[in-house]
C-alpha positions in Angstrom: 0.0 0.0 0.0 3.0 2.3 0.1 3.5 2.5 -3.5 -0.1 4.7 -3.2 1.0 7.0 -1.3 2.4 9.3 -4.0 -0.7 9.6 -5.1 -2.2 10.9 -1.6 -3.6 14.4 -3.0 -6.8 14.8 0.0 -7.1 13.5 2.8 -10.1 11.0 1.4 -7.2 9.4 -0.8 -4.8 8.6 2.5 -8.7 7.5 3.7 -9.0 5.4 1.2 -5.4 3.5 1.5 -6.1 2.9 5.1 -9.6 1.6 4.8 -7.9 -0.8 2.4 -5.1 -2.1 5.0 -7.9 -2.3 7.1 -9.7 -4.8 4.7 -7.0 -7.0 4.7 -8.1 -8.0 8.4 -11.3 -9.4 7.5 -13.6 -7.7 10.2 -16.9 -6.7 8.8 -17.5 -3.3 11.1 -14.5 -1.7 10.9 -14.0 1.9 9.2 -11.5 5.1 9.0 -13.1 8.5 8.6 -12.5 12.2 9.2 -9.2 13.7 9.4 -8.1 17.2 7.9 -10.9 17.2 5.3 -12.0 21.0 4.1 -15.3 21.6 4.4 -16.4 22.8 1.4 -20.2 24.6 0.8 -22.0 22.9 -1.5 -25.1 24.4 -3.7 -28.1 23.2 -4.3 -28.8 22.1 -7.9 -32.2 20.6 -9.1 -32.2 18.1 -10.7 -35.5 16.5 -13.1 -35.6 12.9 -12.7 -34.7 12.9 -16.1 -32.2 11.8 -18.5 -31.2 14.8 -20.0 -28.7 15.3 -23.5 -27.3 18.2 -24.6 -28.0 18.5 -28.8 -26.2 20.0 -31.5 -28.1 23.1 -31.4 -27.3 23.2 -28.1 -30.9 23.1 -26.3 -31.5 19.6 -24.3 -33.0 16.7 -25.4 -35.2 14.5 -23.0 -33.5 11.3 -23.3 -35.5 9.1 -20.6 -38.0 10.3 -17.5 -37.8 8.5 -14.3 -41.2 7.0 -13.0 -42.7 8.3 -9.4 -45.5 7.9 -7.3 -47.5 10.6 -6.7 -48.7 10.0 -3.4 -45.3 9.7 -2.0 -43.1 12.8 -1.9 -39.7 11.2 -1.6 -40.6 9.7 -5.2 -42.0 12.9 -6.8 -40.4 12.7 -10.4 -41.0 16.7 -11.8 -41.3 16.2 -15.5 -43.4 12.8 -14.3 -46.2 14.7 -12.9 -49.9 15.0 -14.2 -51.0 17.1 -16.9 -47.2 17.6 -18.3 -48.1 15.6 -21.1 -43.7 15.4 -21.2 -42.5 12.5 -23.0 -38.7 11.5 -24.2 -37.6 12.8 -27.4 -38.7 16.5 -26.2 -36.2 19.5 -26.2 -36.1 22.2 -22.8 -35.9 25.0 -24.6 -35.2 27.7 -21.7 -35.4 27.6 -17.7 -37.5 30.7 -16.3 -36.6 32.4 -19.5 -33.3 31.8 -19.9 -32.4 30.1 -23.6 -30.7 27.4 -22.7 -28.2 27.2 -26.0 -26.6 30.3 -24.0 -25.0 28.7 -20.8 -22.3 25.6 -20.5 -24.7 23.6 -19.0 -28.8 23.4 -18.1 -28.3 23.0 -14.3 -26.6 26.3 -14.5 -30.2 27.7 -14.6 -30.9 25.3 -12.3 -29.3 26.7 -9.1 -31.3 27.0 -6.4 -34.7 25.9 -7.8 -35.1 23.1 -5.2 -39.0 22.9 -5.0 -39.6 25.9 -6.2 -42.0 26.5 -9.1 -39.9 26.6 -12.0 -40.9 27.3 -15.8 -39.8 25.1 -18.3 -39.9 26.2 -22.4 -40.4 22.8 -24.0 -41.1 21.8 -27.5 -41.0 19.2 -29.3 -38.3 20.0 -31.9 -35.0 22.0 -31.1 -36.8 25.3 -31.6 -38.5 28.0 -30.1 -40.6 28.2 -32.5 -44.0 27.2 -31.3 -42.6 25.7 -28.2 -45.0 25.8 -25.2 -44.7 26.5 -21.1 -44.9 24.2 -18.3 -44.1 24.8 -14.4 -42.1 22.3 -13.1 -40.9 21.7 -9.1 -37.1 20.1 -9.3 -35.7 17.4 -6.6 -32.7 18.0 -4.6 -31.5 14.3 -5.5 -32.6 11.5 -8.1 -31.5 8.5 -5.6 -34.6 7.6 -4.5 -35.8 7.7 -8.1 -33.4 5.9 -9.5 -33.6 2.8 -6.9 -37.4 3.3 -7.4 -37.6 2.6 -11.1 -34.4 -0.4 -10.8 -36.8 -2.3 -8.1 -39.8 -1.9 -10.4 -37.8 -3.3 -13.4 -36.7 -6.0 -11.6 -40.1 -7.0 -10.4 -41.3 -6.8 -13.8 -38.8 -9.2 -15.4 -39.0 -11.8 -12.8 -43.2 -11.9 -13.5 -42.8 -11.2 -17.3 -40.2 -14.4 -16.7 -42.4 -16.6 -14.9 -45.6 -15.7 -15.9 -46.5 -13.9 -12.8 -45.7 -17.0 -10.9 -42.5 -15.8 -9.1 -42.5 -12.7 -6.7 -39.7 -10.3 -6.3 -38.4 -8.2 -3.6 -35.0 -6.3 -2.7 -33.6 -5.5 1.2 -31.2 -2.3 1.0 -30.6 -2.4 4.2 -30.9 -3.3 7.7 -32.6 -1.0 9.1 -36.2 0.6 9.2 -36.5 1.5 5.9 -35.3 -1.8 4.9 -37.7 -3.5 6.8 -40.3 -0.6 4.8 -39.2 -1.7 2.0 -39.8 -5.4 2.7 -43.0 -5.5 4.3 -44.4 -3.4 1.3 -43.1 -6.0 -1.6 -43.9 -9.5 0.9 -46.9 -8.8 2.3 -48.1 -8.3 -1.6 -47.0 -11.2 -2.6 -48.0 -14.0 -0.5 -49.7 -15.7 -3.1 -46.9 -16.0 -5.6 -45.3 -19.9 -6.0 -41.6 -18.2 -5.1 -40.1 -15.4 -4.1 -36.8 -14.1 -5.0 -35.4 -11.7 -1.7 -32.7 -9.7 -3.4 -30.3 -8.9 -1.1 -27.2 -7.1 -3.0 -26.0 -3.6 -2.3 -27.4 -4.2 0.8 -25.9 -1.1 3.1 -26.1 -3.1 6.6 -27.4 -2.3 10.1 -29.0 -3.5 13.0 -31.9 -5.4 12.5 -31.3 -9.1 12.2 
């Protein structure tokens, strides 16, 4: 592990070395944190729940819209809601006015819009040209999205699979919401033939 240490540029890198000699003794609860690490003040971005590309003409393209729930907050996916009528294969033409072919990037104009109402220019070709409005309230993270939508695949495979005969569920962790988010998938399916408890990228805990 010395023949890292040239490499050590943070403090999370000398982190990272040691948390790998720690590995080596085989202990499951063992971890190295902290240390001289700047604290640096992070702004907040929102984000769509959206796969968004940048095009030629430099406007973005809707590539792929994350699924959500409406009655649950945690899952609220903004271009997902009711009465968008958004769909992939659209262009965001501006953010509260702003053109977005004139900045770097589109969360540029996305600073600070955490749940907040935020107008969207939208149009189904690159153009402004008989593009239309929509308000829009952006997410401070897609993680919850993201796991969202991977569960609900997976749950659709296994039935497509076995012709609904096979359940699926998946534990993230050990601890309360992990047990959430089993109760909610078993208790559905007691009346399947099988059921497959997918337990990787579990995060751990206390609840055996």
């Amino acid at each position: 592990y010395s023949a890292l240490l040239p490499y050590v540029n943070h403090r999370e890198d000398l982190n990272y070395i040691i948390g790998e000699m720690i590995a080596e003794l085989n202990v499951g609860h063992a971890y190295v944190n902290g240390g001289d690490v700047p604290s640096v003040e992070s702004t907040a971005i929102g984000v769509l729940g959206a796969e968004l590309v940048k095009h030629s003409s430099g406007y973005y393209q809707i590539k792929h819209i994350l699924k959500g729930v409406s009655w649950d907050e945690s899952l609220r996916s903004p271009l997902n809601e009711p009465g968008l009528n958004l769909k992939a294969g659209m262009y965001i033409i501006a953010v509260n006015g702003r053109p977005v072919n004139a900045v770097h990037s589109i969360y540029e104009l996305l600073i600070n819009t955490v749940n907040k109402q935020t107008e969207l220019t939208v149009n189904t070709l690159p153009q402004e040209k008989d593009s239309r409005k929509v308000i829009v309230k952006p997410i401070a993270s897609e993680q919850a999205l993201v796991y969202y939508n991977w569960v609900q695949k997976n749950i659709e495979m296994v039935a497509k699979a076995t012709n609904g005969e096979v359940g699926y569920l998946h534990v993230p962790n050990m601890l309360s919401s992990g047990l959430n988010e089993f109760s909610k998938h078993f208790f559905a399916q007691l009346d399947k033939k099988a059921l497959i408890i997918d337990n990787r990228i579990n995060g751990g805990g206390n609840v055996s």
